[in-house]
N, C-alpha and C positions, 0 to 999 in steps of 0.2 A: 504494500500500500504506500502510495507516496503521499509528501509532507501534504499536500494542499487536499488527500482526501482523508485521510487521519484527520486533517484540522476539522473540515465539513463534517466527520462523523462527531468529533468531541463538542461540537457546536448543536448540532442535531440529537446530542445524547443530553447538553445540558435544555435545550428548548422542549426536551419531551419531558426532563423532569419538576422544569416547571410551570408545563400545565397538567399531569400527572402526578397525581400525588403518590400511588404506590410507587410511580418509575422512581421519582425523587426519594424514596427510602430506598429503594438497591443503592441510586449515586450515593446516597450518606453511606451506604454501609461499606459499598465500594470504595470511596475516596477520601474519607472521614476517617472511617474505623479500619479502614482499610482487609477487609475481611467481607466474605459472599453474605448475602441476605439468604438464608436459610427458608425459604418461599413456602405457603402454604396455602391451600386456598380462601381459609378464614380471612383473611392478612386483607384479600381484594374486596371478601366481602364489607369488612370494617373497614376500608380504605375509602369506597363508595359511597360509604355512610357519611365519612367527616367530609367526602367531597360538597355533598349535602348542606353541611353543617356551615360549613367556608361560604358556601355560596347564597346564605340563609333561608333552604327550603325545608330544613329541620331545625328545629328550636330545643327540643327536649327527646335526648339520645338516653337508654340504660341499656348496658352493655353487661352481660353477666358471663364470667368466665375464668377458667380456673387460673390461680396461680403459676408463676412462671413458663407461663406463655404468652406474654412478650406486648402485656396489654400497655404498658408505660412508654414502654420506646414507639409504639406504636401511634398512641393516643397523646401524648405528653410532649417530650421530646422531639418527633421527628413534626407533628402534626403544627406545633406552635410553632415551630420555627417555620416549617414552609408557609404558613397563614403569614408571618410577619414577612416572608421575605414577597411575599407578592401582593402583602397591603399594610407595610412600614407604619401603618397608623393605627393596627389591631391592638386592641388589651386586653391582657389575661390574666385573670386570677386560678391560681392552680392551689390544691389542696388536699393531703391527705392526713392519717392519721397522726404523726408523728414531724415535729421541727425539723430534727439532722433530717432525715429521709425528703421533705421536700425541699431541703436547701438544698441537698447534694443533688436533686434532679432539676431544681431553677440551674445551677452549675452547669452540670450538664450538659442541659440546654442552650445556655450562654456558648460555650466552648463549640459547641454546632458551628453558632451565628459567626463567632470570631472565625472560623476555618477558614484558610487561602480558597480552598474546593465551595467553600459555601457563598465566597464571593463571588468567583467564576460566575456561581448561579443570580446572585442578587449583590449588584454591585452597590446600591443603595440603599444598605441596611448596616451603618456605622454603629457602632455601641454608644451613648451618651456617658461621656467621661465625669459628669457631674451626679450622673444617676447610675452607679455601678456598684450595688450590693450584691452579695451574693443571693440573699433570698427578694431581691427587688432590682430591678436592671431596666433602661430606659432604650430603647433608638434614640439620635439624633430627630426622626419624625415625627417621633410621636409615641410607637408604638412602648408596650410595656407588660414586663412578666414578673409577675408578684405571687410569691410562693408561700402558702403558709397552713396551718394545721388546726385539726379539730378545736375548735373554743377558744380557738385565738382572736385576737381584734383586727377587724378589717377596716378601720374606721379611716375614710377620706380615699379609700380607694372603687373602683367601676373598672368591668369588664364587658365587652366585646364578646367574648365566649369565657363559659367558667369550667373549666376541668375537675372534676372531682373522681381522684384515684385510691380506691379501700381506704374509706373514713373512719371504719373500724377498723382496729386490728383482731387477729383471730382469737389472741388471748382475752378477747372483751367478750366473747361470743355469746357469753350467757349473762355478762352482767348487765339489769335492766338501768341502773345509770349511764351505765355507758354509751349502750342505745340510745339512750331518751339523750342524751349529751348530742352524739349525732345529728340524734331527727330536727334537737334544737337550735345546733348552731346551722342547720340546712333553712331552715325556717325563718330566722331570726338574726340573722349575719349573712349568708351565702343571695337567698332570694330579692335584700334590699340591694346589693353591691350591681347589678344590671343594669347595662348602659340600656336604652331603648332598642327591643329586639334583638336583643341578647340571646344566645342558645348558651344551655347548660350539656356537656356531656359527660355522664357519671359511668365509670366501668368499675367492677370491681366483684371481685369473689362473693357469693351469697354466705353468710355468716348463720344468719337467724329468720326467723318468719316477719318477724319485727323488727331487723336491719334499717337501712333508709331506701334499699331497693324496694324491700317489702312493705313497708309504709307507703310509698308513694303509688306502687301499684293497689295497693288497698282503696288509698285515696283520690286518685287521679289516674288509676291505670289507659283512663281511653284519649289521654293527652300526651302520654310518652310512646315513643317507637322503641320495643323490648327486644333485645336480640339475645335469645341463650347460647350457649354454647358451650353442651356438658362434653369431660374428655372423654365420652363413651355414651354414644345415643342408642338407647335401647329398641329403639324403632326406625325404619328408613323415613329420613327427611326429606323435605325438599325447600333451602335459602333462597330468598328470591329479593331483591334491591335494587332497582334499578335496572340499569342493561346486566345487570350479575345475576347467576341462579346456578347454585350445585346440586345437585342430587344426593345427600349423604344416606350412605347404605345402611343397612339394620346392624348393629354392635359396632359399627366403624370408628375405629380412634379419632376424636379428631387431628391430631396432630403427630402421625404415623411419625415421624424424625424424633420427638419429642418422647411419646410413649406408646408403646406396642400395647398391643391387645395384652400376652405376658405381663409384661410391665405394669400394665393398669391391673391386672389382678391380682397382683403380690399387692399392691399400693391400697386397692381393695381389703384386704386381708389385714393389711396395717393400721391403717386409717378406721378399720369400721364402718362406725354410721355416719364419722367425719367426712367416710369420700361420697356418699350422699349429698353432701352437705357442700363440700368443697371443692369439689370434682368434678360433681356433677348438676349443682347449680338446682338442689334441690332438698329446702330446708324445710318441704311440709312435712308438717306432726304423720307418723306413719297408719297412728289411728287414734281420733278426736272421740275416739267413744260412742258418738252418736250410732255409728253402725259397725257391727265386727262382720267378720269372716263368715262366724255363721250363720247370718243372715240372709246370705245368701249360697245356698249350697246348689251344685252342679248336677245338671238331670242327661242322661244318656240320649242320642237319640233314638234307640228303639223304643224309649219310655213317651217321647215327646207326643202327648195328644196330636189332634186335628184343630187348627187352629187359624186365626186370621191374622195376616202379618201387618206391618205396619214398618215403613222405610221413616223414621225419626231425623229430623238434623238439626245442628246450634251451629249457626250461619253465622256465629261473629256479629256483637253490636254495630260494631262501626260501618258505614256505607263502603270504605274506601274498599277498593280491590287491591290494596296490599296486602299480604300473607298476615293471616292472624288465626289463632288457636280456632279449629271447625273440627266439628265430629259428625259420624252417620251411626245411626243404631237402628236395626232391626231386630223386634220383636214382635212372639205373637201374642194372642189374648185367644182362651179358651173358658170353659167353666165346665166341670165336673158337675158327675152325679148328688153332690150334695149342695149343688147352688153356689157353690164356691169360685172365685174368680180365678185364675193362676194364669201367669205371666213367663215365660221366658227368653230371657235376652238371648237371642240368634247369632248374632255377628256382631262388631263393634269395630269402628276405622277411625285414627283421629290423628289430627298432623295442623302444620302450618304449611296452607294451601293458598296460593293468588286463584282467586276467583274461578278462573276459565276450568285450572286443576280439581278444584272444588265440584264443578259443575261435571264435569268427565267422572269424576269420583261417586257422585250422587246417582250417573247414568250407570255404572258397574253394581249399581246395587238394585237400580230398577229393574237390568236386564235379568242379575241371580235372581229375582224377585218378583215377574212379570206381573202378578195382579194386589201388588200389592201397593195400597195408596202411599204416595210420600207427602208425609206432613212439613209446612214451611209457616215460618210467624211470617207476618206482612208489616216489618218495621223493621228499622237499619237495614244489616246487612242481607237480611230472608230477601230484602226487595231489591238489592244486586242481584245474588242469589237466583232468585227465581226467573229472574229477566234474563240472566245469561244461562241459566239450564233448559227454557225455553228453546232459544234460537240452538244452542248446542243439539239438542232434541231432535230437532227440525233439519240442520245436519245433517245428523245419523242416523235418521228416519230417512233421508233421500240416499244416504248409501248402503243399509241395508236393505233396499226395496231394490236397488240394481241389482243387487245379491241375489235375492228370492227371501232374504231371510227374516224372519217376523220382526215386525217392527215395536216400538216403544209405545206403549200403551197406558202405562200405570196413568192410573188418576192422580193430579199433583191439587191437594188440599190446601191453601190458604187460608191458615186463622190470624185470626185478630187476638194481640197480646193487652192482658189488662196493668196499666201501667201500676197499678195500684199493689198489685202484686208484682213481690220480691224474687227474683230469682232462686234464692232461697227457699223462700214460703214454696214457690213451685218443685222444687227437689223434694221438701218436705211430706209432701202429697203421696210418696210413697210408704212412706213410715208403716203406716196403719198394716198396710202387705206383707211389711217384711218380720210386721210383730208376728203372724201367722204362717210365716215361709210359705206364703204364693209368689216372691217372686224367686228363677231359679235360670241358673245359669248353663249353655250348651255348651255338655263337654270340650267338642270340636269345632267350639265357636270362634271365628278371629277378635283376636282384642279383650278376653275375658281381664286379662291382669291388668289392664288398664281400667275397666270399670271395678274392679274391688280393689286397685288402690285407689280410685277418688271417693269412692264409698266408704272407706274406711280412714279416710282425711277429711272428708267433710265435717265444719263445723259451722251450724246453722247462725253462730252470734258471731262470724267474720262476715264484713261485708262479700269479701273475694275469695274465695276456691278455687283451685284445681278442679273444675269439675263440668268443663265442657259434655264429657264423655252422659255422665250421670245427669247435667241438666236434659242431653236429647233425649235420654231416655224415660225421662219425667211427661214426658208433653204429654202422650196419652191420659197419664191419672190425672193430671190438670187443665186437662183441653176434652174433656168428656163427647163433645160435640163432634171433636175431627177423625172418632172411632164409633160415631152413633150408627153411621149405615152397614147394612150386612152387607159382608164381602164377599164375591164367591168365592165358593167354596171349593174347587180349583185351584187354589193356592199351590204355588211353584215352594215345594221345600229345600232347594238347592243343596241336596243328596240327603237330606235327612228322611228316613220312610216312614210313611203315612198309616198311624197306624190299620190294623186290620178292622172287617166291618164286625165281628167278635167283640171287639173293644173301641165299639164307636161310642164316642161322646156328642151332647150335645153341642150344635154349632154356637159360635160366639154372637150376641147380640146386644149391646150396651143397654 
């Protein structure tokens, strides 16, 4: 390569890094630390996110994810520095548990900015000589990074964007001062220091249920954009941000360099109930009392009556067709010879789904499912939801029909949600069933362990649960109406058999 296209690429390498924000953490790690950026695909998905953040169409980010993976150099250090070097006039206030730890990361960060390689990129981002502490440091422009720690004084300072990195430490995990110290100085020092249109972005390991993660999603959870990211998803996901979307597999590490599948199970073995907790970004109570195990006990399908199905979904509050917590549950409803109702849950599917996936999702259960009605609420998200399962429908009704092959039929039920009623209150609706074990679970059902661990975490005096799964499954006992008509009786049991007419029961009829 000669001098004049070496120069073009080194020129071409710094122009993609700063309008790129990932590409600009390879050059830091490149030319800075002089060492490879160890690549992941997390890395792009959070990268997209602060591009967001920079650009102010996100305001309120919470990042939840395990320790030493790489969420400070990521969010902190590499982020505030390329925000200042491509608008010299940003402010930030950065904050974590502890003084030494955010002074050594405002440092840090400084040493970034100072870099020959970091000028290269922003030549117009001088240090102010008059404003140069180590936990406070000035541009010549304007811009400023003020570092400082839980229930300190922030008094005369405003931010631009305000970084909050593990406000707890792990040793605090159970102490409620400590907490309550968090949630107050979030409250009461952090939320006044906000220049206008300000974003906050808070990453940090889940500690406790009552952390300031979990506060805020208690309290405001449908104003923050929530990103998990346990180091071992028990289930295949699917990330989705923007022009970004990975498909993570069932048990898949997230950060295979980081920690192997091995690795994570010794760490499992060590940690306990901590790598629930710490690991895995999942600090709910494992059973709130309200309901145990055997409550609901599991029925064979040769045992399963003749019954009417019913395709259940919780379509996400929110209108937006960003990816957020959605479930599908099929179950059927029957009644024995002693006038008895009994209930069991069929299948259960639940993920973080962008709409269109949602709607393909709800079609895979109509097709297992052919006559059986799919119930939808007709408020927030059901009314995305139902619009785009509609046209999807209509779709694959025109390509199965060139097939020869039967088309989509199910009846799609729209109720009306009483606001008056709690989501809770509607969960609760089951109770009365489960005091008499009518409701009961298929052996060979998909997703059982998901509904009897939210079953068994539900607690009726929290405003927010875990409990997508268990609220779709609710709608039948609190939507009396959207199971009143008799269903034929032709029900598609997707391999379960029907029992014989020897032990025919009564058909269901609300």
């Amino acid at each position: 390569m000669s001098v004049e296209q070496s120069l073009e690429a080194a020129l071409a390498e710094r122009e993609m890094a700063r309008r790129n924000y990932m590409l600009y953490m390879i050059y830091v790690f490149k030319y800075i630390y002089e060492k490879e950026l160890i690549r992941n695909w997390h890395q792009d998905l959070i990268a997209q996110v602060l591009e967001s953040v920079y650009a102010g169409r996100l305001k309120k980010v919470l990042i939840s994810v395990a320790p030493s993976y790489g969420k400070t150099e990521q969010v902190v250090r590499c982020f505030s520095s390329w925000c200042m070097g491509k608008n010299p006039r940003l402010k930030f206030i950065y904050t974590t548990y502890g003084g030494d730890l955010s002074t050594a990361t405002s440092v840090e960060t400084r040493d970034i900015v100072q870099h020959p390689a970091y000028k290269n990129l922003f030549p117009d981002t001088a240090i102010n000589p008059a404003a140069n502490q180590k936990h406070d440091w000035k541009l010549k422009k304007g811009a400023r990074f003020f570092a400082t720690s839980t229930g300190a004084a922030i008094t005369g300072i405003h931010a631009n964007i305000i970084l909050i990195d593990d406000i707890l430490k792990a040793l605090d995990a159970y102490s409620n001062s400590a907490l309550e110290e968090a949630y107050l100085f979030y409250k009461n020092s952090i939320l006044s220091r906000r220049e206008k249109d300000a974003a906050i972005v808070i990453i940090m390991q889940r500690l406790n249920q009552k952390d300031l993660v979990g506060r805020l999603l208690e309290d405001e959870g449908d104003q923050w954009l929530h990103i998990t990211l346990p180091a071992l998803n028990e289930e295949a996901i699917v990330y989705e941000y923007g022009s970004f979307r990975y498909e993570r597999k069932e048990m898949e590490p997230l950060f295979m360099l980081r920690h192997n599948y091995d690795e994570l199970m010794i760490l499992k073995r060590e940690m306990q109930e901590q790598f629930d907790i710490q690991m895995q970004q999942d600090p709910e109570i494992k059973n709130a009392g309200y309901w145990v195990e055997e409550n609901f006990p599991f029925i064979g399908d040769f045992d399963i009556p003749e019954q009417n199905l019913y395709i259940c979904v919780d379509p996400a509050v929110s209108e937006s067709e960003r990816a957020d917590d959605r479930a599908i549950v099929v179950e059927g409803w029957s009644i024995n010879e002693e006038e008895i109702e009994n209930i069991v849950i069929m299948d259960v599917e639940h993920g973080k789904w962008e709409v269109h996936d949602f709607a393909d999702k709800m079609i895979y259960w109509m097709r297992s499912y052919p006559s059986a009605p799919l119930l939808i609420e007709n408020m927030g998200g059901g009314i995305v939801a139902h619009r785009v399962l509609e046209r999807r429908i209509a779709m694959r009704n025109a390509q199965l029909r060139s097939k020869g092959e039967d088309l989509i039929k199910n009846e799609i039920i729209v109720f009306k949600v009483d606001n008056k009623v709690s989501k809770n209150q509607k969960i609760m609706e089951m109770k009365p069933y489960t005091n008499l074990i009518q409701i009961k679970l298929r052996s060979n059902g998909r997703g059982m362990d998901q509904f009897l661990k939210e079953a068994k975490a539900f607690d009726p005096s929290k405003k927010h649960n875990t409990d997508n799964v268990i609220d779709a499954a609710s709608t039948p006992f609190s939507q009396p109406e959207c199971v009143a008509k008799k269903v034929n009786s032709s029900d598609h049991y997707a391999g379960v058999k029907k029992p014989s007419k020897k032990r025919k029961k009564k058909s269901w009829n609300i």
